[in-house]
C-alpha positions, 0 to 999 in steps of 0.5 A, a space after each residue: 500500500 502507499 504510504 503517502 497516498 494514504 497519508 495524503 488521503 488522511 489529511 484531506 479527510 481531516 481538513 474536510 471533517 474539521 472544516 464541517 464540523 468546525 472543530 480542530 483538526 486536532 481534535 481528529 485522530 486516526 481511530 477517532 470514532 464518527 459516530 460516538 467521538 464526533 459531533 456530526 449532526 445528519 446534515 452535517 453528515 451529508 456534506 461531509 460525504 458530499 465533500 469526499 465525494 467531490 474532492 476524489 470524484 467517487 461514490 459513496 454507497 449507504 451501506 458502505 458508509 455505515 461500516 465506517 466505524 473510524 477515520 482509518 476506516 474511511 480512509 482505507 474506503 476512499 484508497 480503495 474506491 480511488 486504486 488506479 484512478 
């Protein structure tokens, strides 16, 4: 796996949900949990997968976004869903 890519992934990921969620991107870490950890409320829920959506142009199917349990976890979605692209 790329280590960078995955990196760079990460940050993006966190710049988006500190952005949405007007919190410190501090406050984000790799195993922070989204549903307990953070103050998602659903719209903001919706933009943020609107914003992940647009900056690596892909979808995100439903049920595959409620297996996403941590921010790795998303991460390793978008990897996935962006491998040769």
């Amino acid at each position: 796996m790329d280590d960078s890519r995955r990196e760079q992934i990460y940050n993006e990921v966190i710049r988006i949900l500190s952005t949405d969620l007007e919190v410190s991107a501090d406050e984000i870490a790799n195993d922070t949990m989204l549903n307990s950890e953070l103050p998602f409320d659903s719209l903001q829920l919706y933009e943020f997968v609107i914003d992940l959506e647009e900056a690596y142009n892909i979808k995100l199917p439903d049920e595959m976004l409620d297996q996403m349990k941590t921010v790795d976890d998303i991460v390793s979605l978008i990897m996935r869903l962006t491998e040769g692209k």
